[in-house]
VOLO-8893 format. One record per residue (C-alpha): x negated, y negated, z. Coordinates in Angstrom, 2 decimals, m for minus. Each point is the difference from the previous one (the first is absolute). Example, Ala and Ser with C-alpha at 12.3 -4.5 7.8 and 13.67 -1.06 7.14 Angstrom:
BEGIN
{{m12.30; 4.50; 7.80}},
{{m1.37; m3.44; m0.66}},
This chain:
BEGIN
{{m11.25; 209.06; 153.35}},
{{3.88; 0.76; m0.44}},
{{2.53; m1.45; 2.78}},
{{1.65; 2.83; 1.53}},
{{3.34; 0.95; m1.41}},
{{1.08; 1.80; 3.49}},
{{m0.93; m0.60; 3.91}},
{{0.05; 3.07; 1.93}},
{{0.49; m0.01; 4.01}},
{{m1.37; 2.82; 1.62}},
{{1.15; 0.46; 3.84}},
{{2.67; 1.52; 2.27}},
{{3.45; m1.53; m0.95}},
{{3.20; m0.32; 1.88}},
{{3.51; 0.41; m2.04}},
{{3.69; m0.33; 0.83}},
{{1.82; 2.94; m1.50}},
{{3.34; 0.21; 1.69}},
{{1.43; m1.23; 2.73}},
{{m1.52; 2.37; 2.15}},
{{m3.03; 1.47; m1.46}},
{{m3.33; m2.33; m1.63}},
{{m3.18; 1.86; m1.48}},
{{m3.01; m0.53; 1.99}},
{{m3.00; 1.39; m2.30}},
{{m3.58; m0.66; 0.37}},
{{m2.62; m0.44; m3.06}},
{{2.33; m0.71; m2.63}},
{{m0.56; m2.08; m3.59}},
{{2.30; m2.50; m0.89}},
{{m0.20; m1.42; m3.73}},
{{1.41; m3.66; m0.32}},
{{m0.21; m1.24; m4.07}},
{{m0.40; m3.58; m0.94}},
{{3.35; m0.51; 0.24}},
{{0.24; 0.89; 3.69}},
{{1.63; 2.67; m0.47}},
{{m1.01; 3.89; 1.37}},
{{m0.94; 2.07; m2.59}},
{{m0.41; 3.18; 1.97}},
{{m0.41; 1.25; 3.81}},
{{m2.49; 2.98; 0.88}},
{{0.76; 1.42; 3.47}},
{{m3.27; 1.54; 1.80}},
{{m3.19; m0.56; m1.88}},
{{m3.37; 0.50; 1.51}},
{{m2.64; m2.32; m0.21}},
{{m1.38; 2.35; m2.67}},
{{2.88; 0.34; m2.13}},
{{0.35; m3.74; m0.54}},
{{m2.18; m0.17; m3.39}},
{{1.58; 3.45; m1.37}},
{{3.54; m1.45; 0.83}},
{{m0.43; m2.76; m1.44}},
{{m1.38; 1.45; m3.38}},
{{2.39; 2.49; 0.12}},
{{2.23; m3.37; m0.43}},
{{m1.53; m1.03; m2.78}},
{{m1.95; m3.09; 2.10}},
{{m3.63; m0.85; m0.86}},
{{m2.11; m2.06; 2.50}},
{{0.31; m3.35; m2.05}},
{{4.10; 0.64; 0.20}},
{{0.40; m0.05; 3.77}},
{{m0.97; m2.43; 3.20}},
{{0.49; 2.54; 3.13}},
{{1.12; m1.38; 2.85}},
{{m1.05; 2.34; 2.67}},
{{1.67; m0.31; 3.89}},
{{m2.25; 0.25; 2.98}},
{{0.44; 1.85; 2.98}},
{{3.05; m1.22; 2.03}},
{{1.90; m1.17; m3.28}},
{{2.91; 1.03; m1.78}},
{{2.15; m1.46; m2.87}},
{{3.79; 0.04; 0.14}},
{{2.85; m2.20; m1.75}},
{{0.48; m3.27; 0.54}},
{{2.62; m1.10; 2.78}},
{{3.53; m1.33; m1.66}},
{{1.65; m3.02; 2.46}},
{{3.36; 0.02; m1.12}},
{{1.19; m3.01; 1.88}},
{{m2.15; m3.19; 1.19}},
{{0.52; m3.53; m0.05}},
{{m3.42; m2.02; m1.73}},
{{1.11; m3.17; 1.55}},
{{0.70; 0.83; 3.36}},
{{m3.59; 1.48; 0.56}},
{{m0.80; m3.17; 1.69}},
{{2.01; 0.48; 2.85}},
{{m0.75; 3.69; 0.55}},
{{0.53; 0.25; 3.69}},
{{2.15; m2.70; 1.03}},
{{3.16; m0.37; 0.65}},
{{0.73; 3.44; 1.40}},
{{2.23; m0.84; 3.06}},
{{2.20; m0.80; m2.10}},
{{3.05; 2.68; m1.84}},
{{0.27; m0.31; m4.47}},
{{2.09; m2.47; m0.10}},
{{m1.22; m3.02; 2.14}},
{{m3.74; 1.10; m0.82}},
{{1.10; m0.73; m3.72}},
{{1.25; m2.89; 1.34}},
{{m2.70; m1.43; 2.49}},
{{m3.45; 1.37; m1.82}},
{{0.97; 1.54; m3.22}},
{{1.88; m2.90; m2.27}},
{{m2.38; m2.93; 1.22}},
{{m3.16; 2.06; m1.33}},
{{1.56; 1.20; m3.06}},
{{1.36; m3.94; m0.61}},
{{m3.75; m0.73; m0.08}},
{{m0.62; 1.85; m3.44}},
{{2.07; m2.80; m1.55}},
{{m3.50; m1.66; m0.49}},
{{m1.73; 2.03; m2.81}},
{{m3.22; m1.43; 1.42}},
{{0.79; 2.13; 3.45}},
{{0.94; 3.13; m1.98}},
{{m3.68; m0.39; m1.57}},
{{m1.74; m0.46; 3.27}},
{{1.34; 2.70; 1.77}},
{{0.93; 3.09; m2.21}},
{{m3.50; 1.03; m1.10}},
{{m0.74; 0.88; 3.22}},
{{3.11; 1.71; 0.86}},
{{m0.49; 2.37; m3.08}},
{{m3.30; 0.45; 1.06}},
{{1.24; 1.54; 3.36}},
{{2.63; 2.30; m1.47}},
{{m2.89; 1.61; m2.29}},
{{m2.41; m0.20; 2.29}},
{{3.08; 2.30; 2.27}},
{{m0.25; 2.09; m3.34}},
{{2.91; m0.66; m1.40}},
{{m0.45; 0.57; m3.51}},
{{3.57; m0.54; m0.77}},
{{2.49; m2.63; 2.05}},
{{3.55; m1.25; m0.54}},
{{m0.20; m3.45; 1.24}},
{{2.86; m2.68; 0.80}},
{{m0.93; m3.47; m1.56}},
{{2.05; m2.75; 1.27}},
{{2.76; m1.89; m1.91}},
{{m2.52; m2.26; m1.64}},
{{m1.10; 0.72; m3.77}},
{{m2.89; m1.66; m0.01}},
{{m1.80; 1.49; 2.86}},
{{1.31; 3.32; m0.87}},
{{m1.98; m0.63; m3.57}},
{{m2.92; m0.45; 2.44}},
{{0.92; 3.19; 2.19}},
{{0.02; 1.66; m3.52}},
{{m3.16; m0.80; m1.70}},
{{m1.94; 0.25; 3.44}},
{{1.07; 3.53; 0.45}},
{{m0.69; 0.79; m3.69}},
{{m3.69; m1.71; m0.14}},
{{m0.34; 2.57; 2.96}},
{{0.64; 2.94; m1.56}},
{{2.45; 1.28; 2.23}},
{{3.23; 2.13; m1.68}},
{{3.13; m2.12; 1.62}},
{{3.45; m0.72; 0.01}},
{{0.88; m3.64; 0.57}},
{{3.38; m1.84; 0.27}},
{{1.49; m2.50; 0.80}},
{{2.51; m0.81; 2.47}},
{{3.48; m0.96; m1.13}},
{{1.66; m1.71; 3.29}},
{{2.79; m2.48; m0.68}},
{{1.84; 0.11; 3.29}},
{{m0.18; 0.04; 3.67}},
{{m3.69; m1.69; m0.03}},
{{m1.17; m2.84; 1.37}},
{{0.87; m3.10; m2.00}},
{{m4.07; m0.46; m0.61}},
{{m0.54; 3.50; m1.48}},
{{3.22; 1.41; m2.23}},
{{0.59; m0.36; m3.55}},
{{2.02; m2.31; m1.44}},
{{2.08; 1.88; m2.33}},
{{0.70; 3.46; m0.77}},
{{m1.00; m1.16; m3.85}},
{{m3.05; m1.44; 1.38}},
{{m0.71; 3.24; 1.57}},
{{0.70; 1.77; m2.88}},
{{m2.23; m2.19; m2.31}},
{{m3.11; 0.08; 2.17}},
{{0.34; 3.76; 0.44}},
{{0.16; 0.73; m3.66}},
{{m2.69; m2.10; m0.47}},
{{m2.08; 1.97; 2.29}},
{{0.70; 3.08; m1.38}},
{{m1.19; m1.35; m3.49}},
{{m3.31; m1.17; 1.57}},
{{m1.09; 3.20; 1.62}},
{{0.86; 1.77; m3.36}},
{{m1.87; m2.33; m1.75}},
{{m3.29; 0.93; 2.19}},
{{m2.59; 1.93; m1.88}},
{{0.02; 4.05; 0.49}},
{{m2.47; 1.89; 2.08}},
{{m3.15; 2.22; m1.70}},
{{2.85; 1.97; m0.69}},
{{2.43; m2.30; m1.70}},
{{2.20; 0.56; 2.27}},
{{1.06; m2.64; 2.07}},
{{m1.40; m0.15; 3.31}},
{{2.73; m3.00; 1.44}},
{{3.84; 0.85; m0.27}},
{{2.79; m2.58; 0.90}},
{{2.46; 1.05; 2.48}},
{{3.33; m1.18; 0.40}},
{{m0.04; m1.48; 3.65}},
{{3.64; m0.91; 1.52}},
{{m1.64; m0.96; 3.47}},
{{3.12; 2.01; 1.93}},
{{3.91; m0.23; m0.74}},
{{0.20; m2.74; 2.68}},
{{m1.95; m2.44; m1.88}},
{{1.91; 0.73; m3.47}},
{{3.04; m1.41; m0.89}},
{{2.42; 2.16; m2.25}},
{{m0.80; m2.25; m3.02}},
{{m3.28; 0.78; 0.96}},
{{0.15; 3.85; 0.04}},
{{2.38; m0.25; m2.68}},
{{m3.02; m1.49; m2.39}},
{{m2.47; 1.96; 1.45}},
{{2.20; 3.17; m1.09}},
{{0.66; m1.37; m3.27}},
{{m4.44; m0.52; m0.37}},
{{m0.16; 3.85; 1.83}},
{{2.32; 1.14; m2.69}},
{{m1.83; m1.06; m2.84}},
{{m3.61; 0.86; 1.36}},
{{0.28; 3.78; 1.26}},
{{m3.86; 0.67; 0.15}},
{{0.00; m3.65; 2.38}},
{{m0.93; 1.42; 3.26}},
{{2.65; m1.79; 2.96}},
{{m1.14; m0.45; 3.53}},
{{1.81; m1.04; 3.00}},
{{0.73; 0.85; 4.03}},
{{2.59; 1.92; 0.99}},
{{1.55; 1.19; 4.04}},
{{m3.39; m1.69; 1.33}},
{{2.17; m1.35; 3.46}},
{{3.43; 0.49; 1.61}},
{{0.51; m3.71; m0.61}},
{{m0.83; 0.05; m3.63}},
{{2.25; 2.55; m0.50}},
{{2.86; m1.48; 2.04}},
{{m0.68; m3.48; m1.75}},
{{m0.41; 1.94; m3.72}},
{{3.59; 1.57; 0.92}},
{{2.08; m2.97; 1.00}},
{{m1.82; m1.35; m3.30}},
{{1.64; 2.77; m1.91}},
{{2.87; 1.46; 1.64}},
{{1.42; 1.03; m3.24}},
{{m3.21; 3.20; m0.47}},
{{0.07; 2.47; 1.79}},
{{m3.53; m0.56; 1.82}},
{{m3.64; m1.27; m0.75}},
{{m1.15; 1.99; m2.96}},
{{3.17; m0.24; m1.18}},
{{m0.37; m3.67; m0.34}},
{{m2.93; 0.26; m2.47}},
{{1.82; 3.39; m1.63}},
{{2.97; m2.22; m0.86}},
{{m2.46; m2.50; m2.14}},
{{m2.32; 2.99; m1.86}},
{{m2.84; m0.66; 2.03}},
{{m0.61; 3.27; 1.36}},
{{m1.64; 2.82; m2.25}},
{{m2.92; 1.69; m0.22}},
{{m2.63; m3.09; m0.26}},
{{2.04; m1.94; 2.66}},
{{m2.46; 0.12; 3.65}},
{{2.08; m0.90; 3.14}},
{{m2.37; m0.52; 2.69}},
{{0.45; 0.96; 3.72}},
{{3.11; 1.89; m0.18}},
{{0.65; 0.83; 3.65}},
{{3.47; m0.52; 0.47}},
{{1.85; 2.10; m2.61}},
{{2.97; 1.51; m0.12}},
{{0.74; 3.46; m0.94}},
{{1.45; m1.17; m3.22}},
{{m2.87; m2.68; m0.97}},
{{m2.35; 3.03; 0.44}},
{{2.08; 1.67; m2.68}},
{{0.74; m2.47; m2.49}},
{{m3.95; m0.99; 0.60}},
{{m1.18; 3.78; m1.01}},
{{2.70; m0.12; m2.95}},
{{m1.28; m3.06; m1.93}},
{{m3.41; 1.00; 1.08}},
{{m1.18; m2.95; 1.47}},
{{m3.26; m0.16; 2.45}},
{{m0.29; m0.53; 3.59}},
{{m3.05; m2.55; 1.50}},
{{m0.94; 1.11; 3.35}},
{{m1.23; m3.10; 1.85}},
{{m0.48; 1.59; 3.77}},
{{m2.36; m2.99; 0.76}},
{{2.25; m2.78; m0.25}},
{{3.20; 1.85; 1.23}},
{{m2.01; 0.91; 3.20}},
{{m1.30; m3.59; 0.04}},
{{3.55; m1.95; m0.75}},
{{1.73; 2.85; 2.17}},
{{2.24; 0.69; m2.74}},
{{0.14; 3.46; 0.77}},
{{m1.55; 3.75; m1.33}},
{{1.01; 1.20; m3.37}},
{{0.49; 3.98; m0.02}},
{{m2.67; 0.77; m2.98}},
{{0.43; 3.57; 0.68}},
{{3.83; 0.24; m0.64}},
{{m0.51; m2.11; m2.77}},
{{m2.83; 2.18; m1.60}},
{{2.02; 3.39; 0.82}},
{{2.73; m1.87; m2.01}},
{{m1.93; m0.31; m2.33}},
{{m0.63; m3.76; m0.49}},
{{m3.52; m1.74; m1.43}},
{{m2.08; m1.54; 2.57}},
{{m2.76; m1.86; m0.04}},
{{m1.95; m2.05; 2.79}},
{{0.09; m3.62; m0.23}},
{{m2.33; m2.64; 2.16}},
{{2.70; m2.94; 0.07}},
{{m2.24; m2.37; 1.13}},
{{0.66; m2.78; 1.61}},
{{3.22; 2.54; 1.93}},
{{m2.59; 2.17; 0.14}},
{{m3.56; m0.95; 1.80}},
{{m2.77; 1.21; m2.89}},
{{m0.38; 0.73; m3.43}},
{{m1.56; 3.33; 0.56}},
{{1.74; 3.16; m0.64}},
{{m1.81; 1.87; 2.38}},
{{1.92; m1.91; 2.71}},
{{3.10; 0.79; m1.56}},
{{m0.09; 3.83; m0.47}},
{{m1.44; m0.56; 3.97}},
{{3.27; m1.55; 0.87}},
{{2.25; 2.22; m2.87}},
{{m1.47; 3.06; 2.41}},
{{0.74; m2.13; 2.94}},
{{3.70; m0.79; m1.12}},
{{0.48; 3.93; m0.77}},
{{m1.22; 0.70; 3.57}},
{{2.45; m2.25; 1.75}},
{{2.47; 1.75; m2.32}},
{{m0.57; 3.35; 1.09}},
{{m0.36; m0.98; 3.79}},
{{3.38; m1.91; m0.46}},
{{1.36; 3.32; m1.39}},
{{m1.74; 2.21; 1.99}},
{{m0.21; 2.87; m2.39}},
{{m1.19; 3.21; 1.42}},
{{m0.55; 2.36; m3.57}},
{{m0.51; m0.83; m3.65}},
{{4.10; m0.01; m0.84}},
{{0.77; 3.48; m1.49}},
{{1.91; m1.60; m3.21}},
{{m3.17; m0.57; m2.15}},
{{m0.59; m3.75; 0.94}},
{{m3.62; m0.83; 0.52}},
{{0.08; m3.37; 1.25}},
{{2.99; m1.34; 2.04}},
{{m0.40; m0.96; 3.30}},
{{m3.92; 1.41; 0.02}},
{{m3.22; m1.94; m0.38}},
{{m1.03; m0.71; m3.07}},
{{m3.70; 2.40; m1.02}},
{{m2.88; m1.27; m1.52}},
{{0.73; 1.43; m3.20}},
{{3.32; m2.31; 0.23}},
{{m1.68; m3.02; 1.05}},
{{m2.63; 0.23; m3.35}},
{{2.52; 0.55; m2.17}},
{{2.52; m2.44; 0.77}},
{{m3.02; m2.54; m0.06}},
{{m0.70; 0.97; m3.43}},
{{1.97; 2.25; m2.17}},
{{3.28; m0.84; 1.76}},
{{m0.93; m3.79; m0.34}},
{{m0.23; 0.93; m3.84}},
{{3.45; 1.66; m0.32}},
{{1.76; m3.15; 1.63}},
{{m2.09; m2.02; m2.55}},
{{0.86; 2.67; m2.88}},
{{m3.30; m0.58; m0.59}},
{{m1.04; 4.05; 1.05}},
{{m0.79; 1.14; m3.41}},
{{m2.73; m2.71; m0.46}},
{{m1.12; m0.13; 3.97}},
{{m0.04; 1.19; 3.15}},
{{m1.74; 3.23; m0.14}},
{{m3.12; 0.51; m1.85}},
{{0.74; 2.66; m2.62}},
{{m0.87; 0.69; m3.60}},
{{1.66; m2.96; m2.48}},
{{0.61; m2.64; 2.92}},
{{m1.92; m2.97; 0.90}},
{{m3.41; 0.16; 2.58}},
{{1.77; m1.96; 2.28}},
{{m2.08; 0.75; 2.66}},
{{m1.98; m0.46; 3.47}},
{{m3.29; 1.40; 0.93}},
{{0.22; 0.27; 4.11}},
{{m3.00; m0.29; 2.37}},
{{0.77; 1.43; 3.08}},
{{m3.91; m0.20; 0.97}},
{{m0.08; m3.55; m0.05}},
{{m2.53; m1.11; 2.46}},
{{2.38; m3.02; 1.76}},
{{3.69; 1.92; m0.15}},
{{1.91; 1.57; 2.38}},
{{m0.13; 3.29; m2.16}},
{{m3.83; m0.09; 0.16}},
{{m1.64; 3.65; 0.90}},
{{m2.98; 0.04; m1.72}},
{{m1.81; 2.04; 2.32}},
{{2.86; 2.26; 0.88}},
{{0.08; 3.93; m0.92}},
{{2.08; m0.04; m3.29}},
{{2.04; 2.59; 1.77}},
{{1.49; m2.25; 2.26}},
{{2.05; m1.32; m2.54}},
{{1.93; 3.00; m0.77}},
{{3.61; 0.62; 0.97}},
{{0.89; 3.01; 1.19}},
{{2.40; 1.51; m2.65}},
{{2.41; 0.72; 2.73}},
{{3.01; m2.02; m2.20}},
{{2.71; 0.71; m1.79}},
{{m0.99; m1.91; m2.45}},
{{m3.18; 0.19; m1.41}},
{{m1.98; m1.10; m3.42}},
{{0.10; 2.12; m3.48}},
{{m3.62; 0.29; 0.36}},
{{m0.87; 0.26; 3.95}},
{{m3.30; m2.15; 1.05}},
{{0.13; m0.41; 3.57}},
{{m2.96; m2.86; m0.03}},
{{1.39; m2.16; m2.94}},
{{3.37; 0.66; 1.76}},
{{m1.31; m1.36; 3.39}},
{{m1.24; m3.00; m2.41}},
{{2.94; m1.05; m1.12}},
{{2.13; m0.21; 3.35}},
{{m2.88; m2.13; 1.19}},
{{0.07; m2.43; m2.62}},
{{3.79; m0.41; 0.16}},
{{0.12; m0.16; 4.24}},
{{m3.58; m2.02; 0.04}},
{{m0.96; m1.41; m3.21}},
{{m0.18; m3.25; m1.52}},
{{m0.91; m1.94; m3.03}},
{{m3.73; 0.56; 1.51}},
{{0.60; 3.70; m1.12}},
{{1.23; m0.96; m3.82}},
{{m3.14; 0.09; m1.65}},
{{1.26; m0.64; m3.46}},
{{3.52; m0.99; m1.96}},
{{0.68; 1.30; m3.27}},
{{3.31; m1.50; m2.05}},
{{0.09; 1.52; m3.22}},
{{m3.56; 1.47; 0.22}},
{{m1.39; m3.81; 0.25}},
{{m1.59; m0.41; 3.81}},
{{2.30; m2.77; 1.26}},
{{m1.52; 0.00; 4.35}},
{{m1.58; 1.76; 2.78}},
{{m3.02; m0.63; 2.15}},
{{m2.05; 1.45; m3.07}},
{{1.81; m3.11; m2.47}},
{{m1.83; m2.13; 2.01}},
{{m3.33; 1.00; 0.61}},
C-alpha cells in the first residue's frame, strides 16, 4: 500500500482575513502536501461530495489520509507571540507589586543570572517550550539571556520541538547588575554572531525552509552602550533579512531614563532610528508611550508593534492605544511577555488586548464611530481584530505573513484544531442547542461568510478557552501538541 502523498482536513475552519472581517465556513477540505504546505482549500462540501471533490483533484484513496473534525471542532491558524521571554517563565506571577524597572531589578536579573549554568538551561527549557505549544503557539519570538551556551540549549530545544521561532539573544553591556552584564561590547558582539551562525546552521523544516531564525536582540537602549549599538548597527547593516527585536516606551521611567541617556535624539525610537535598527523586520514590543513623531517615523520604516496588555496591566506601566496605532496604520501583533506578563497563552492576551481597548474607550468616552473613516481609535477592539492580530498581524511584525499566519493556498498548515466540547473546559456545552452559540449579526462588523454558530464558537474559545480546547498543533503540517499529541 502507497503512503499518502496529501492529508486532507475536513471540518469548519476559522480564518483571519483583515483586520476586521475572518471567514467562518463550515464543511470545508483542506489539502496539506508532504511538505506541509496547502495545496488547495474547498469552501462548502457535503459529506457526499467529499470522494467526487477529491477525484475531481486528481486524489486516489491510496494518495490521501483524511483527517475529519468532529462536532464542536474547528481548525484555524496557529497563534503568532511576538514578544516573550523563555527564561523568565519561571517566575510567571511574581514580582508584580513591583513597576519595570525595580522588577528587572529584584526578580528579573537574578533568574535570568541562573542560565549561566548550561546544566539549568537543560533542566528547565523543555518544559517551558512545552507550555508555549501546548498555549498553541506555533510560532514565538523568544528572549534568551546573555549567555551563549544556554541560548544553544534554548535553540535546539525549541527546534527538536518543532515549533517555528525566533530566538535572540540579549546584548546588555550597561546599567546591569555587576553579576549579569557583559563584559565587553566585543564580547557581545562575538557571542551574538556566533549565535546567529548556530541557528543558521540548524537543519530546515519538511520544507527546507528553516523553521528557527536568529534575531538580533539589543535588550533596550538602556542596557547598550553606544559602542554597543554602534556594532550592533554595523552587524544590522550587513544582515538585512536578520530579524531585530527590542522594547520600546514600555514605562514613563524607561523613557525618562532612555532620554537623559540620549539627550542628543530627539526621543525613544529615535534612539534606535539613529543606529539602523528600525525597519521593516525590527519588532518593538509594548509601545505605549509614543510620541506623535515615533508613531510616524515607526509607520515610515515599517517596523512592528508587540502588544503586551498582560504585563503592562501587571507592571502598571500603562495602556498602549492599539486602535490609534492600527488606524495609523502600524503592524501589530499580540505578544505573551511572560514573566511581565502572567501566562503563556494567547487567549489571555487578546482577553486583556480587548480589556486594554475597553479602558481606552471608557477613558475617552467616545459616543459615535468618528466620522473621518477611522475604525479603531478610542473603541474596543472586535473579535475579528482580536483573531487577527493573534495571527496574521503577529505574521506581518515577523514578515513572516507570506509563509504564515493565515491558512491560504501556498502557505504553511500552521495550524490548531479547537475543541470547544471538551468534556472538563470552561467552554464545554455538549448538551447545549447548537443555536445557542450563535451571535446575533447585529454588528458592524461581521464575517465574509456569516455562520452565527461557528461565530458564537470562536468568541468562546478566545473569552473561555484553554489549552484543554487545543486538540492538535500543526507547525509546518508536522503535529507538534494538543490534548490529541498525547493520547
Amino acid at each position: 500500500m502507497s503512503t499518502p502523498v496529501v492529508t486532507v482536513y475536513y471540518g469548519s475552519l476559522i480564518n483571519p482575513t483583515t483586520l476586521t472581517t475572518y471567514e467562518a465556513t463550515a464543511n470545508c477540505l483542506i489539502a496539506v502536501n508532504a511538505q506541509g504546505n496547502i495545496d488547495w482549500i474547498v469552501h462548502d462540501v457535503k459529506d457526499s461530495s467529499v470522494q467526487e471533490t477529491l477525484l475531481q483533484k486528481g486524489l486516489l484513496d491510496t494518495d490521501v489520509a483524511i483527517v475529519e473534525l468532529r462536532e464542536g471542532q474547528f481548525i484555524m491558524p496557529g497563534f503568532v507571540d511576538t514578544h516573550t521571554h523563555a527564561p523568565q517563565v519561571p517566575n510567571l506571577g511574581t514580582g508584580y507589586q513591583s513597576e519595570l524597572l525595580d522588577w528587572l531589578e529584584k526578580f528579573t536579573f537574578p533568574l535570568e543570572s541562573k542560565f549561566q549554568d548550561v546544566g539549568f538551561a537543560k533542566e528547565v527549557y523543555p518544559s517551558i517550550v512545552k507550555k508555549f505549544i501546548a498555549s498553541g503557539t506555533t510560532t514565538c519570538c523568544y528572549y534568551g539571556t546573555l549567555h551563549l551556551e544556554s541560548n544553544k540549549v534554548l535553540a535546539d530545544i525549541v527546534h527538536s520541538s518543532g515549533q517555528r521561532a525566533l530566538i535572540g539573544k540579549c546584548n546588555m553591556d550597561r546599567h546591569c547588575p555587576p553579576y549579569y552584564i557583559e563584559s565587553s561590547p566585543n564580547s557581545s558582539i562575538s557571542n551574538t554572531q556566533a549565535f546567529i551562525s548556530y541557528v543558521r546552521s540548524l537543519p530546515p523544516g519538511p520544507s527546507n525552509e528553516p523553521l528557527i531564525y536568529p534575531v538580533l536582540t539589543p535588550r533596550f537602549a538602556i542596557s547598550c552602550s553606544n559602542e554597543l549599538l554602534s556594532s550592533l548597527k554595523s552587524l544590522a547593516h550587513s544582515d538585512t533579512q536578520l530579524h531585530i527585536q527590542t522594547h520600546i516606551a514600555e514605562n514613563l521611567k524607561e523613557v525618562q531614563f532612555t532620554k537623559e541617556l540620549y539627550p542628543d535624539v530627539e526621543h525613544y525610537a529615535g534612539v534606535y532610528d539613529s543606529y539602523g535598527l528600525l525597519r521593516t523586520n525590527t519588532i518593538l514590543a509594548h509601545a505605549v508611550w509614543l510620541e506623535e513623531k515615533e508613531i510616524d517615523l515607526v509607520k515610515q520604516r515599517k517596523a512592528g508593534i508587540s502588544h503586551c496588555p498582560t504585563s503592562n496591566f501587571n507592571l502598571r506601566s500603562g495602556v498602549a492605544p492599539i486602535g490609534k496605532y492600527l488606524d495609523r496604520g502600524l503592524k501589530v501583533g499580540l505578544g505573551t511577555d511572560a514573566s511581565g506578563g502572567f501566562s503563556p497563552s494567547m487567549l489571555v492576551t487578546m482577553r486583556n488586548a480587548s480589556i486594554a481597548s475597553t479602558v481606552v474607550a471608557l477613558q475617552n468616552n467616545p459616543i459615535n464611530t468618528p466620522a473621518d473613516g477611522r475604525k479603531f481609535i478610542n473603541r474596543q477592539l472586535p473579535l475579528a481584530t482580536l483573531l487577527y492580530l493573534a495571527t496574521k498581524g503577529g505574521a506581518e511584525v515577523c514578515v513572516l505573513d507570506k509563509q504564515i499566519g493565515s491558512l491560504e493556498p501556498g502557505k504553511s498548515f500552521d495550524a490548531l484544531i479547537v475543541d470547544v466540547h471538551t468534556s472538563d473546559s470552561s467552554t464545554a456545552t455538549k448538551n447545549s442547542n447548537p443555536a445557542l452559540w450563535s451571535i446575533p449579526d447585529t454588528s458592524p462588523i461581521s464575517s465574509l461568510s456569516p455562520q452565527p454558530v461557528l461565530e458564537g464558537m470562536l468568541e468562546k474559545f478566545i473569552f473561555c478557552g484553554d489549552d484543554r480546547n487545543i486538540s492538535a498543533v500543526y507547525v509546518q503540517g508536522k503535529l507538534i501538541g494538543g490534548t490529541s499529541y498525547y493520547t
